[in-house]
Jmol script that loads the backbone (N, CA, C; Angstrom):
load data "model"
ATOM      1  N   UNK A   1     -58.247  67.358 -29.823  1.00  0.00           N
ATOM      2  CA  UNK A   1     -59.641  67.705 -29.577  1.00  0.00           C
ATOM      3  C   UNK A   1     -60.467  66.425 -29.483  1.00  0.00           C
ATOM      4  N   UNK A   2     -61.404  66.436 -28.577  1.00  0.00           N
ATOM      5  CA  UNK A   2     -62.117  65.382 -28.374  1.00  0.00           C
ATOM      6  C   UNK A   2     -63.271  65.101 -29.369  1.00  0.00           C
ATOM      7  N   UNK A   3     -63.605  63.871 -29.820  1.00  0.00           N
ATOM      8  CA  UNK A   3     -64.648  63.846 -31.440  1.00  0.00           C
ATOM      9  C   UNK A   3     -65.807  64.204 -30.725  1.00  0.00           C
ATOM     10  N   UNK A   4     -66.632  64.114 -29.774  1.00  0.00           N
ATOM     11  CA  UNK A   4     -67.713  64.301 -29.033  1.00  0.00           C
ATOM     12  C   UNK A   4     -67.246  65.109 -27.986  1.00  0.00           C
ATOM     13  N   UNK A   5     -68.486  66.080 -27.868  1.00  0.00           N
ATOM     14  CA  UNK A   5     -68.837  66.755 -26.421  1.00  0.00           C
ATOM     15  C   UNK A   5     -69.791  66.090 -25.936  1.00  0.00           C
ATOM     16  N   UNK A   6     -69.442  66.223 -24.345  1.00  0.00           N
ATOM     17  CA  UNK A   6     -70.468  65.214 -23.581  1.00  0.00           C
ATOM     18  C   UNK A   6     -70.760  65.642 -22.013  1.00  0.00           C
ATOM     19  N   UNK A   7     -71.658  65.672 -21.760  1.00  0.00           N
ATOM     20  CA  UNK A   7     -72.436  66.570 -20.279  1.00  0.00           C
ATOM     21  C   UNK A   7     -73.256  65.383 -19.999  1.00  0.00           C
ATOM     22  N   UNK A   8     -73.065  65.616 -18.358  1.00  0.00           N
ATOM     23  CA  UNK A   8     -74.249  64.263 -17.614  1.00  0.00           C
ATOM     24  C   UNK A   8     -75.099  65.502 -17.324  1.00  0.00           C
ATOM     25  N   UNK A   9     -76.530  64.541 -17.237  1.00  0.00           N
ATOM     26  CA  UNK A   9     -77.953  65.584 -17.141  1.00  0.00           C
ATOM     27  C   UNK A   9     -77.813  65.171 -15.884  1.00  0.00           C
ATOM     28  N   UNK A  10     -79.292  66.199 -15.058  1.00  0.00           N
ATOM     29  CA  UNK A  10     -78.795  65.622 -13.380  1.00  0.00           C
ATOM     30  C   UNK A  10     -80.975  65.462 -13.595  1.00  0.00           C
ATOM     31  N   UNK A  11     -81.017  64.703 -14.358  1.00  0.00           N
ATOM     32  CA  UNK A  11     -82.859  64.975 -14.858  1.00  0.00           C
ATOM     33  C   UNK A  11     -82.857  63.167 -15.021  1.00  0.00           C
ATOM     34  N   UNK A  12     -84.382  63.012 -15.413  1.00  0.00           N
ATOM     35  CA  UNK A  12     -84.702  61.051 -15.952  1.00  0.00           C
ATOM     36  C   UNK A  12     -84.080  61.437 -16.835  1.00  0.00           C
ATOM     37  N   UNK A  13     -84.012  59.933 -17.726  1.00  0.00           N
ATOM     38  CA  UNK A  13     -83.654  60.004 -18.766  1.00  0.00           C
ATOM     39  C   UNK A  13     -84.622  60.994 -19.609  1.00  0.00           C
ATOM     40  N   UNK A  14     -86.463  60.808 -19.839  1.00  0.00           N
ATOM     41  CA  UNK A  14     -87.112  61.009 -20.561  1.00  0.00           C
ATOM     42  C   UNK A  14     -87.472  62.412 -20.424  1.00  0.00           C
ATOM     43  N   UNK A  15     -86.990  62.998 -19.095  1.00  0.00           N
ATOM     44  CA  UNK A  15     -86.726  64.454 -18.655  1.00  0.00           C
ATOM     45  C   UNK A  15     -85.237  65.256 -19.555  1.00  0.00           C
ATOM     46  N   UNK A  16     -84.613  64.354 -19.362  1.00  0.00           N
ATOM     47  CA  UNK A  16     -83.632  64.736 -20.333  1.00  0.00           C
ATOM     48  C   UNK A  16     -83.509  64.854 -21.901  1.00  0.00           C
ATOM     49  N   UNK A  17     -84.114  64.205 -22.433  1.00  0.00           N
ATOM     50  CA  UNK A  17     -84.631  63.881 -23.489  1.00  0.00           C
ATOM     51  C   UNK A  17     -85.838  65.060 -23.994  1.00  0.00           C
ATOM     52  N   UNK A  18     -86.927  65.627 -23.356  1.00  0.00           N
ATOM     53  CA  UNK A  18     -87.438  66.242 -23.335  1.00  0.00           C
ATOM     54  C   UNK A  18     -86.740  67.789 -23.671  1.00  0.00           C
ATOM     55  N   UNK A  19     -85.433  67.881 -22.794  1.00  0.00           N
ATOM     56  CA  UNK A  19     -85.236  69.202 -22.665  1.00  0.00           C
ATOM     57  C   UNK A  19     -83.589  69.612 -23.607  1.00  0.00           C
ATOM     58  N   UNK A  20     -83.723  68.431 -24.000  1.00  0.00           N
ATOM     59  CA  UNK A  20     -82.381  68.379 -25.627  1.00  0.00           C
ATOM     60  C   UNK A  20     -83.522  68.364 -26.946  1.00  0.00           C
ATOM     61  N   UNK A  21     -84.585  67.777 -26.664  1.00  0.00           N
ATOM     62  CA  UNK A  21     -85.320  68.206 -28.244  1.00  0.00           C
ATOM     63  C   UNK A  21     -85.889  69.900 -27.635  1.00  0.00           C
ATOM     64  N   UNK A  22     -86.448  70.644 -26.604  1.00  0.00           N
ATOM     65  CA  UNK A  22     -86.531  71.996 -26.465  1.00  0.00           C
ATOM     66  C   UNK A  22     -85.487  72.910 -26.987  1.00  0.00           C
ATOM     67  N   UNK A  23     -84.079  72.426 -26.546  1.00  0.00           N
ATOM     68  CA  UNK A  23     -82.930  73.498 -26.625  1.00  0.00           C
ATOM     69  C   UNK A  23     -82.755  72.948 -28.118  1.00  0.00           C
ATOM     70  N   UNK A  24     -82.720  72.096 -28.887  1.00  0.00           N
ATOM     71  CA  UNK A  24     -82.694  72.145 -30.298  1.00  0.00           C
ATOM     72  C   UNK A  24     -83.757  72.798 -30.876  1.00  0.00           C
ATOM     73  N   UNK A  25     -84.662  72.906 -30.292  1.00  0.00           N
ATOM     74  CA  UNK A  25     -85.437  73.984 -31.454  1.00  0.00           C
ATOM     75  C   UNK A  25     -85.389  75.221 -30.985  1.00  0.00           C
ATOM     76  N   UNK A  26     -85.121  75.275 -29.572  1.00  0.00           N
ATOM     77  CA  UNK A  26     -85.126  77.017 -29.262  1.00  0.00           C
ATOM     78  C   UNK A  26     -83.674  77.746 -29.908  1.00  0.00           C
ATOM     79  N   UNK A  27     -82.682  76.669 -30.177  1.00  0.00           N
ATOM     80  CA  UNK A  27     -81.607  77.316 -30.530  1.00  0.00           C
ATOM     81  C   UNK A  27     -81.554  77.663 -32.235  1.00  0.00           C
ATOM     82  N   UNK A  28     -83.130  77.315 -32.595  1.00  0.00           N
ATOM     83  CA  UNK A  28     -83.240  77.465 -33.874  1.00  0.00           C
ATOM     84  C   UNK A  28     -83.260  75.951 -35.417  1.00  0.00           C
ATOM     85  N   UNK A  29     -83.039  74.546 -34.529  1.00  0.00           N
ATOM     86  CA  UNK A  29     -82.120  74.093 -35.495  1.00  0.00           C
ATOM     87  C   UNK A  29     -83.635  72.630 -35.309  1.00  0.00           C
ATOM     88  N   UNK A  30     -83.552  72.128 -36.284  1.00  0.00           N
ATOM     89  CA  UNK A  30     -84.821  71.079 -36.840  1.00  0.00           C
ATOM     90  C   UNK A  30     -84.072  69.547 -36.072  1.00  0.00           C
ATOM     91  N   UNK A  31     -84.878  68.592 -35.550  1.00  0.00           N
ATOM     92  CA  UNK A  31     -84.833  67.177 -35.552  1.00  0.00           C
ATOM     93  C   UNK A  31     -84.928  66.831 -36.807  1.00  0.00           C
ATOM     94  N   UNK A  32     -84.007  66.338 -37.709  1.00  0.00           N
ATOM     95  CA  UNK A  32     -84.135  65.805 -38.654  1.00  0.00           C
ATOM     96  C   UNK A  32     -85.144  63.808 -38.809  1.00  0.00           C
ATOM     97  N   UNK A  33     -84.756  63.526 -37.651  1.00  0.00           N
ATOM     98  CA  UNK A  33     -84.552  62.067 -37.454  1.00  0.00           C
ATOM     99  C   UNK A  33     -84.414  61.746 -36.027  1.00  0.00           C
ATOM    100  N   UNK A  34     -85.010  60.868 -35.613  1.00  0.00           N
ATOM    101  CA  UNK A  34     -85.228  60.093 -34.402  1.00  0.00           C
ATOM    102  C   UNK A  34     -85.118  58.970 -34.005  1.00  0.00           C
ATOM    103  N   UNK A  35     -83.940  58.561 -33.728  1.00  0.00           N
ATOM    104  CA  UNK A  35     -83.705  56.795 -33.146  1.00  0.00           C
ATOM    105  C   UNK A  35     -83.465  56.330 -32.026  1.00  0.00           C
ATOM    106  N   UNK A  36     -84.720  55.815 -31.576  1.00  0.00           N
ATOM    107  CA  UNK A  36     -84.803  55.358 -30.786  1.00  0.00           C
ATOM    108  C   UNK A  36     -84.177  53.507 -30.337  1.00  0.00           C
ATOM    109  N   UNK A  37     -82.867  53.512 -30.628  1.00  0.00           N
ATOM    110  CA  UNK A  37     -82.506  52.269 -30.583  1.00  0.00           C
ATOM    111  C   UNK A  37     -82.767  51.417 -28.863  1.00  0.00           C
ATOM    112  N   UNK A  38     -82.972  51.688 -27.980  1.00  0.00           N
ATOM    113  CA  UNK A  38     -83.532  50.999 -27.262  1.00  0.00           C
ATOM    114  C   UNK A  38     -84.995  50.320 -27.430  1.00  0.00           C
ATOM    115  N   UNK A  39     -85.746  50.737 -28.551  1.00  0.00           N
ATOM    116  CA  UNK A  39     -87.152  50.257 -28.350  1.00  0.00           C
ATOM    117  C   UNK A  39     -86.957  49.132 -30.067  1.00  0.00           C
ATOM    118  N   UNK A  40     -85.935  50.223 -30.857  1.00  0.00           N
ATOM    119  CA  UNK A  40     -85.619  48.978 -32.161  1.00  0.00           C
ATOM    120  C   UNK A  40     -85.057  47.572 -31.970  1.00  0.00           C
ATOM    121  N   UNK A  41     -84.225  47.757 -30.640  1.00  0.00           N
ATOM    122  CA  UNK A  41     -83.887  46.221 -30.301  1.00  0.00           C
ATOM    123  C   UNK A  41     -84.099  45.892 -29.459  1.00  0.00           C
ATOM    124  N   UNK A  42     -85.266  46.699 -28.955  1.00  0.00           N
ATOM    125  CA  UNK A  42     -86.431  45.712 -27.801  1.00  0.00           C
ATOM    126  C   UNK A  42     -86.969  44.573 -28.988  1.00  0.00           C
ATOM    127  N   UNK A  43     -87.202  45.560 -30.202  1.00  0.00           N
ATOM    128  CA  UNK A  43     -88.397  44.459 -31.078  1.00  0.00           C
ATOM    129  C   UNK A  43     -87.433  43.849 -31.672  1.00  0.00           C
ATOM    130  N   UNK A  44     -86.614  43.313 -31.721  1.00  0.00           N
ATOM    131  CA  UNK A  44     -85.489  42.455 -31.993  1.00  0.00           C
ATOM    132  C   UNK A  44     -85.326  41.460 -30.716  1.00  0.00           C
ATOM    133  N   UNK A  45     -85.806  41.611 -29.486  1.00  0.00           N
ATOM    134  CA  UNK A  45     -85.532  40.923 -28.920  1.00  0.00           C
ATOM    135  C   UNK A  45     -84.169  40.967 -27.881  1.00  0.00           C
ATOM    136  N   UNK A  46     -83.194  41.930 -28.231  1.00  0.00           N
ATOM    137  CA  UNK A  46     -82.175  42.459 -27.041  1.00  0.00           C
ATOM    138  C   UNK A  46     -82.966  43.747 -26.134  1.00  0.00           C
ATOM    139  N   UNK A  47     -82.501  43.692 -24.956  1.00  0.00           N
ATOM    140  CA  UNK A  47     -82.343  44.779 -24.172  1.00  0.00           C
ATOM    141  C   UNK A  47     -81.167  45.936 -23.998  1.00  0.00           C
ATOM    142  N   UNK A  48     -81.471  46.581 -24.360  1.00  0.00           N
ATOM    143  CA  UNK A  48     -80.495  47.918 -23.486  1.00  0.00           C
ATOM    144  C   UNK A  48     -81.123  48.863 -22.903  1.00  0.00           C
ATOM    145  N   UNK A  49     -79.869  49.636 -22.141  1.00  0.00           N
ATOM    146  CA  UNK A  49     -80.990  50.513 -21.427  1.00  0.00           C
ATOM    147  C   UNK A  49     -81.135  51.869 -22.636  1.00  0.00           C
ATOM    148  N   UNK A  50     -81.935  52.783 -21.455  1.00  0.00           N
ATOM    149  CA  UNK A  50     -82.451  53.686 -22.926  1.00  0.00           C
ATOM    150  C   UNK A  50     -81.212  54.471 -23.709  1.00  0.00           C
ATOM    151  N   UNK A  51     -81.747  54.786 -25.002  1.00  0.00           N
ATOM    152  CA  UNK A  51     -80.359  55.630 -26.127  1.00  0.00           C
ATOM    153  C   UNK A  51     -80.972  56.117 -27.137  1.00  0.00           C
ATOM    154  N   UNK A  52     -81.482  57.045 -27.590  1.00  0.00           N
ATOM    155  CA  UNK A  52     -81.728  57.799 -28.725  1.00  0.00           C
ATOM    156  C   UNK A  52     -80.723  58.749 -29.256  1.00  0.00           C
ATOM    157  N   UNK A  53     -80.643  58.283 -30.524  1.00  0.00           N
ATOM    158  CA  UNK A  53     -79.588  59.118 -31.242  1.00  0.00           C
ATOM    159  C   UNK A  53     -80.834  60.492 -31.882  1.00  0.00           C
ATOM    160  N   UNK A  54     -80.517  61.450 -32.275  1.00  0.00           N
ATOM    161  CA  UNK A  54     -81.428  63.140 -32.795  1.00  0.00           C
ATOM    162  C   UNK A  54     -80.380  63.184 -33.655  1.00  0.00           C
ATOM    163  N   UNK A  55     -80.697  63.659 -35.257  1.00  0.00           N
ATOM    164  CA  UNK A  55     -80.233  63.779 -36.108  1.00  0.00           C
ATOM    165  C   UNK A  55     -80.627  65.575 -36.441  1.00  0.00           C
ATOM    166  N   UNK A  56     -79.518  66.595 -36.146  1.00  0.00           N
ATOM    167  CA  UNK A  56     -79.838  67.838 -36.323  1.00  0.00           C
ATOM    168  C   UNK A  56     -79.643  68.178 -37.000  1.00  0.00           C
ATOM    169  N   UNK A  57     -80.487  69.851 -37.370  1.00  0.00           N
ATOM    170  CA  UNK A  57     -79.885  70.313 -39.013  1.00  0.00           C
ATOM    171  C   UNK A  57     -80.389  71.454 -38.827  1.00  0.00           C
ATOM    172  N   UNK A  58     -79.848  72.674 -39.570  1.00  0.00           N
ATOM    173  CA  UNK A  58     -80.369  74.070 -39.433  1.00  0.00           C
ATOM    174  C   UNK A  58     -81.523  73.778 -40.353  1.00  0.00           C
ATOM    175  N   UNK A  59     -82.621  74.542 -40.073  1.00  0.00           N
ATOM    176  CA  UNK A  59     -83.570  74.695 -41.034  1.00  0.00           C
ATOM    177  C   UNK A  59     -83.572  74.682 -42.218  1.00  0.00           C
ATOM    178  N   UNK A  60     -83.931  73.791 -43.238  1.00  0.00           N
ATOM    179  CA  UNK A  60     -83.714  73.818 -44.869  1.00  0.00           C
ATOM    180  C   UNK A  60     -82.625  72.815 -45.410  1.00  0.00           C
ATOM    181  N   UNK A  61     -81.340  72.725 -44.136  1.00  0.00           N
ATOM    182  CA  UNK A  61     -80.315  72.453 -44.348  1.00  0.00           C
ATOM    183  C   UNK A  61     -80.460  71.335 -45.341  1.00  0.00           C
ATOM    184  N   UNK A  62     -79.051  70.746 -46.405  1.00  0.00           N
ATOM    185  CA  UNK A  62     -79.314  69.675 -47.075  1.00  0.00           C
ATOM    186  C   UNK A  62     -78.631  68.864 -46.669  1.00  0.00           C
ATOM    187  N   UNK A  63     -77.676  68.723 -44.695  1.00  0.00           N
ATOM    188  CA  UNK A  63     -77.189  68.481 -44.134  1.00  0.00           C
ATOM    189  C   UNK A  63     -77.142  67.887 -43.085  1.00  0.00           C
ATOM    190  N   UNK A  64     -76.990  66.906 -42.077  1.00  0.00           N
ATOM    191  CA  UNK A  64     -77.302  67.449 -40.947  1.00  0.00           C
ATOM    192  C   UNK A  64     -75.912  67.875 -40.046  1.00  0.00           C
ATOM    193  N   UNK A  65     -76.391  68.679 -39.403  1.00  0.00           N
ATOM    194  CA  UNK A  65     -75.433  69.180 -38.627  1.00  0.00           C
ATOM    195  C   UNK A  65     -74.550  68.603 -37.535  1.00  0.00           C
ATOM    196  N   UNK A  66     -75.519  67.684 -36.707  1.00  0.00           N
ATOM    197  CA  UNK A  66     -74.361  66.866 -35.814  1.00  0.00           C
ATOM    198  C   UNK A  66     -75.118  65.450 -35.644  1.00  0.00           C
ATOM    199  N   UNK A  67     -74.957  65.012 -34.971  1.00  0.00           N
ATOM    200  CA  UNK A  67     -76.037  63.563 -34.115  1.00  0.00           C
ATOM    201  C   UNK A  67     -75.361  63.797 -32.817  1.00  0.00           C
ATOM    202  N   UNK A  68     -77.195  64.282 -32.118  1.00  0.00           N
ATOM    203  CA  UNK A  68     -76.564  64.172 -30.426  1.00  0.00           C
ATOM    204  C   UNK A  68     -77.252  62.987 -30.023  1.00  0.00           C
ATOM    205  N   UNK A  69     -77.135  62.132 -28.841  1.00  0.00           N
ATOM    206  CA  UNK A  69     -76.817  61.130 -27.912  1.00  0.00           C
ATOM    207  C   UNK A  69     -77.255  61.266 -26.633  1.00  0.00           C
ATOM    208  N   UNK A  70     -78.589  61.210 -26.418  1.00  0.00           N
ATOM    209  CA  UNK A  70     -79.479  60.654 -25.380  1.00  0.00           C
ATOM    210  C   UNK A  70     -79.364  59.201 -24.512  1.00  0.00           C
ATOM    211  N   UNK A  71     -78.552  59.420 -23.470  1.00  0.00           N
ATOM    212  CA  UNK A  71     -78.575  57.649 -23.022  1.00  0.00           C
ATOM    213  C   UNK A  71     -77.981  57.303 -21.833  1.00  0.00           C
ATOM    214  N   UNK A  72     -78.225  56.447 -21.052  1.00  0.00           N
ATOM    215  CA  UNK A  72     -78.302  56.117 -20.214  1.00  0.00           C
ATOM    216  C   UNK A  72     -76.868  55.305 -19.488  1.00  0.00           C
ATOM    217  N   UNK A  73     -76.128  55.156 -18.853  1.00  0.00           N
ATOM    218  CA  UNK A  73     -75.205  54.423 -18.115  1.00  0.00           C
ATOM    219  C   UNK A  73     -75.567  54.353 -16.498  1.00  0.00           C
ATOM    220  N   UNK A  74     -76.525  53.093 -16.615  1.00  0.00           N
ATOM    221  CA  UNK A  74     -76.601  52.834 -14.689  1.00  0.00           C
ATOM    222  C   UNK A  74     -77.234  54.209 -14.420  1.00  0.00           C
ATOM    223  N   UNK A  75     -77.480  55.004 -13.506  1.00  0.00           N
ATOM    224  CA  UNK A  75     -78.678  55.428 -13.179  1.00  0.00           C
ATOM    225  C   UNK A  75     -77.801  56.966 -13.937  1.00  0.00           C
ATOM    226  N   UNK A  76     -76.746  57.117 -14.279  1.00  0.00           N
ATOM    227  CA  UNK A  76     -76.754  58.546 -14.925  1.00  0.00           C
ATOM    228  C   UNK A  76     -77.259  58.767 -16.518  1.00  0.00           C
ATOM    229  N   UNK A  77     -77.504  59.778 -16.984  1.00  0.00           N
ATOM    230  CA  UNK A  77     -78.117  60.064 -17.796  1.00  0.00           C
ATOM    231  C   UNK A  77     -77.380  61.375 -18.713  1.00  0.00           C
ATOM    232  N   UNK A  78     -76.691  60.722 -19.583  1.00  0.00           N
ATOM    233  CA  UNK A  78     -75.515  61.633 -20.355  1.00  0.00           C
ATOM    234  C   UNK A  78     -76.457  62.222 -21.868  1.00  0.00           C
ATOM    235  N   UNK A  79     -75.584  63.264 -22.129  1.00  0.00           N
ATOM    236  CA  UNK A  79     -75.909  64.403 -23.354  1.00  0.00           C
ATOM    237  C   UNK A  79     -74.600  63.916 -24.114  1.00  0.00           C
ATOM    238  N   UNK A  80     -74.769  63.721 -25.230  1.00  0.00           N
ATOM    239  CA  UNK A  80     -73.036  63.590 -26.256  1.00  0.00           C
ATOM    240  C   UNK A  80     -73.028  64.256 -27.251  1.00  0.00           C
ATOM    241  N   UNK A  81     -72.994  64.922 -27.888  1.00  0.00           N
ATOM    242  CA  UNK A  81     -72.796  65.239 -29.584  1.00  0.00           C
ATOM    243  C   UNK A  81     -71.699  65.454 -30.095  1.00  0.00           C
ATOM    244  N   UNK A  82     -71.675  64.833 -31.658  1.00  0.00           N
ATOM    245  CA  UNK A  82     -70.448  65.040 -32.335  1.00  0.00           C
ATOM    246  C   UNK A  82     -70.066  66.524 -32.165  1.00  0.00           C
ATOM    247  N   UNK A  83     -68.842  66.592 -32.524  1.00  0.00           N
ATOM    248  CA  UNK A  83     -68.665  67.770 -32.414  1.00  0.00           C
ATOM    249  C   UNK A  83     -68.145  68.237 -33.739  1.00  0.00           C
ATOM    250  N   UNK A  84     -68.845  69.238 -34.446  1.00  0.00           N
ATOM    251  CA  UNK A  84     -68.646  69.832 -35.687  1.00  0.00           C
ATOM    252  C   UNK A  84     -67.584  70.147 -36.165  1.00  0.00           C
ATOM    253  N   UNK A  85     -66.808  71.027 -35.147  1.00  0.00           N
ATOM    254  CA  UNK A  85     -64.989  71.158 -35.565  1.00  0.00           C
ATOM    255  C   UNK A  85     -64.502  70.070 -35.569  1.00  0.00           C
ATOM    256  N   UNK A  86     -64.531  69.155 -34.603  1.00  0.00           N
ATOM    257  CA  UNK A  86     -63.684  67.776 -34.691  1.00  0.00           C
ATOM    258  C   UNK A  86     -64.072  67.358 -36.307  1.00  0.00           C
ATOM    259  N   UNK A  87     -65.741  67.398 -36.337  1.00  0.00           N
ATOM    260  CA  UNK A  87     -65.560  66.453 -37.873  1.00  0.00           C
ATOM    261  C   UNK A  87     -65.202  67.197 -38.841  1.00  0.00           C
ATOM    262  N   UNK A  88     -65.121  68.432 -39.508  1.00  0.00           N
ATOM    263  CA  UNK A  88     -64.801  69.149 -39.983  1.00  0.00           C
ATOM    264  C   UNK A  88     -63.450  69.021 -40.128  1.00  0.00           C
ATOM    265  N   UNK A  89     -62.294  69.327 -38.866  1.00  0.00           N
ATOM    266  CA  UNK A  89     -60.792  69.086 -39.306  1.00  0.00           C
ATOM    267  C   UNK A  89     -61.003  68.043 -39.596  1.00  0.00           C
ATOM    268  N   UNK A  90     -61.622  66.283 -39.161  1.00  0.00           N
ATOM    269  CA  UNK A  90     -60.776  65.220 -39.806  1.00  0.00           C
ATOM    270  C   UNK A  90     -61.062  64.787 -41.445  1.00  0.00           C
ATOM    271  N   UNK A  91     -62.375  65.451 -42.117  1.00  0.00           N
ATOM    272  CA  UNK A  91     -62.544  65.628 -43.257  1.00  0.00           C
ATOM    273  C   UNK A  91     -61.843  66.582 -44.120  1.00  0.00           C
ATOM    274  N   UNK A  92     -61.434  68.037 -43.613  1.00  0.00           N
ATOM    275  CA  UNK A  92     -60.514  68.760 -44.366  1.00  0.00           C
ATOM    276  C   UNK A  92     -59.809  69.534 -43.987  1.00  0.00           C
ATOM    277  N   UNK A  93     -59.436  68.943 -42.939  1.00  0.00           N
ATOM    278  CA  UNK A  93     -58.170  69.950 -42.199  1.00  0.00           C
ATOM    279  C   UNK A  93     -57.838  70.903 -42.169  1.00  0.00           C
ATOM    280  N   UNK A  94     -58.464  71.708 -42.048  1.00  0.00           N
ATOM    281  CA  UNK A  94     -59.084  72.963 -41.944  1.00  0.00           C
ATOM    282  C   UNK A  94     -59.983  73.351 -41.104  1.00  0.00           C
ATOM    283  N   UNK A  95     -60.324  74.737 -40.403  1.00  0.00           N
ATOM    284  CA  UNK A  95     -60.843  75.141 -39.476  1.00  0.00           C
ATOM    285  C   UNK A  95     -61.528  76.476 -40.153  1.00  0.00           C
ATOM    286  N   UNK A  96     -62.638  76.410 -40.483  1.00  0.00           N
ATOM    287  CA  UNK A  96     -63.369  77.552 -40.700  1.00  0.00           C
ATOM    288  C   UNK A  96     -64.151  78.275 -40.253  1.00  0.00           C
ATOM    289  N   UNK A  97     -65.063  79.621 -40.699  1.00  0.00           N
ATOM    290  CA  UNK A  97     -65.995  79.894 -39.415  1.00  0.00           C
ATOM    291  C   UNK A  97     -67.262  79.158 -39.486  1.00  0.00           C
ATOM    292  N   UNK A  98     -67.685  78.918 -40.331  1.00  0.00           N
ATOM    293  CA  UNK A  98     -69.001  77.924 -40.040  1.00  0.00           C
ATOM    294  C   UNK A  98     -69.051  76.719 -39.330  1.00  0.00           C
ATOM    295  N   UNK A  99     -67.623  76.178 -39.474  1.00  0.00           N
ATOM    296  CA  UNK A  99     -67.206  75.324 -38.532  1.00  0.00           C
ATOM    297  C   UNK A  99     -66.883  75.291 -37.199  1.00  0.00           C
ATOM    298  N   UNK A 100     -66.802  76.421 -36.671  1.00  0.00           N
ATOM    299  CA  UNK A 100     -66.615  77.405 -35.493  1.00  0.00           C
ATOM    300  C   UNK A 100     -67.572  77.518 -34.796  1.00  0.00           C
ATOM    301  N   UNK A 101     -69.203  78.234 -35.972  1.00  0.00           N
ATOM    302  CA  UNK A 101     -70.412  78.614 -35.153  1.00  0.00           C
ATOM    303  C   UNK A 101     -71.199  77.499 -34.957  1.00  0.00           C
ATOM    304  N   UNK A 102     -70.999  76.267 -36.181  1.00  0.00           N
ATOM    305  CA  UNK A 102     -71.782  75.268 -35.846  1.00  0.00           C
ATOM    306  C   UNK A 102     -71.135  74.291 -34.110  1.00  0.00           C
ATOM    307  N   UNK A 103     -69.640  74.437 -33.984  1.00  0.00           N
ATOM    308  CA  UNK A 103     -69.340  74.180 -32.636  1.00  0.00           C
ATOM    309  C   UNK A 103     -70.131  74.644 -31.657  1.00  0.00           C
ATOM    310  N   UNK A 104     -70.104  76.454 -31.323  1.00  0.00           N
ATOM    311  CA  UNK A 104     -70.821  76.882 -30.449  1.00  0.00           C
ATOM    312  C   UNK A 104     -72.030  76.661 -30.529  1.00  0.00           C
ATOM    313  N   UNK A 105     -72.616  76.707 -31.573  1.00  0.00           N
ATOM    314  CA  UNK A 105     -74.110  76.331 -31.570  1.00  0.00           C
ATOM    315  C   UNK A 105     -74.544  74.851 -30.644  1.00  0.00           C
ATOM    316  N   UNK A 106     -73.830  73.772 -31.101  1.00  0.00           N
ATOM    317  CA  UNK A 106     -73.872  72.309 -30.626  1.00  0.00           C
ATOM    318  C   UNK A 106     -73.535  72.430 -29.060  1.00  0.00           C
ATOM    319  N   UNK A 107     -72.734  73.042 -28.231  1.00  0.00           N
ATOM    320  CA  UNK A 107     -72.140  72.779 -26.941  1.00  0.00           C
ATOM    321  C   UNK A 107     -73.107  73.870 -26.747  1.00  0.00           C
ATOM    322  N   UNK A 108     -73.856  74.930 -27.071  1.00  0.00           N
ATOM    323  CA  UNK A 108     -74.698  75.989 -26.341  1.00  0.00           C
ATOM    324  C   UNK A 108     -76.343  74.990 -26.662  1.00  0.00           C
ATOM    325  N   UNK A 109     -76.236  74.513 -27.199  1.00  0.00           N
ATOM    326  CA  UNK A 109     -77.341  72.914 -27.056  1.00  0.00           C
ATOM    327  C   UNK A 109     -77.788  72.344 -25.899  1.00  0.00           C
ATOM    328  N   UNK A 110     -76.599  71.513 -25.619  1.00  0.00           N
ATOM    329  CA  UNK A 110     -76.082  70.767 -24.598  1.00  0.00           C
ATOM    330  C   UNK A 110     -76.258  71.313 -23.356  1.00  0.00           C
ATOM    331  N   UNK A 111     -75.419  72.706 -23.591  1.00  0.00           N
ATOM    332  CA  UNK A 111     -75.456  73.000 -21.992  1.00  0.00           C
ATOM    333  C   UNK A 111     -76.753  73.830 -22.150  1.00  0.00           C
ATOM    334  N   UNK A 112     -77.465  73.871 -22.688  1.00  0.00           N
ATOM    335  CA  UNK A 112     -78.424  74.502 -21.879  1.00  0.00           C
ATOM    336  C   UNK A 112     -79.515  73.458 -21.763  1.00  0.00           C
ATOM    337  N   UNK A 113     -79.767  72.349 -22.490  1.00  0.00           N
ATOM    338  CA  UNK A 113     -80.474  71.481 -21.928  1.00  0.00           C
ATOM    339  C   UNK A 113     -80.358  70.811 -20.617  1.00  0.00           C
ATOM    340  N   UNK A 114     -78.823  70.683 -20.202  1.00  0.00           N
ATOM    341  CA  UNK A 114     -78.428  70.168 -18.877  1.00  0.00           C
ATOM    342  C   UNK A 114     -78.606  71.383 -17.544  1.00  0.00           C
ATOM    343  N   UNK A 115     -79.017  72.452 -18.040  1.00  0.00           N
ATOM    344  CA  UNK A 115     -78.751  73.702 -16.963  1.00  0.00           C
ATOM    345  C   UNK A 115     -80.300  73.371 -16.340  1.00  0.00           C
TER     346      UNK A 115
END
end "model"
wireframe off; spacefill off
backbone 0.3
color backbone group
């Protein structure tokens, strides 16, 4: 199984970006956290192109649920997130159902921000 799921947007970056923080809250689930590492090591003085990591979490959670991946390669504009089962088996090898729905939840994210 692959550790990340990953979809190219066919949107800007900041269009894309826009419509992965929508489908995270319409699918119910909180921005915990926001990093914007293209603008943290602008003020450092490197360039890259744009990349925000979103730190998700179900509401309340004392968790977060995945980190998806806003960012840029040359003019395409990719979606990534960990993927919950992947981290789940390599922490306890095991496959459960919360581990299951938090999968579908994360890839029904994704693709509907890219649709």
């Amino acid at each position: 199984m692959e550790f990340t799921y990953r979809r190219e947007g066919h949107k800007t970056f900041h269009e894309m970006l826009e419509a992965v923080e929508r489908s995270v809250r319409s699918h119910g689930f909180d921005i915990v956290r926001r990093h914007d590492l293209q603008a943290t090591l602008a003020a450092k003085g490197f360039e890259i192109q744009p990349l925000v990591v979103l730190d998700i979490a179900a509401p309340g959670a004392s968790f977060d649920l995945c980190k998806m991946h806003v960012y840029a390669e040359g003019d395409i504009v990719w979606i990534s997130a960990i993927r919950p089962l992947a981290l789940w088996l390599e922490l306890d090898n095991r496959e459960d159902v919360s581990a299951c729905e938090a999968e579908a939840s994360v890839v029904s994210v994704v693709d509907a921000a890219c649709s």
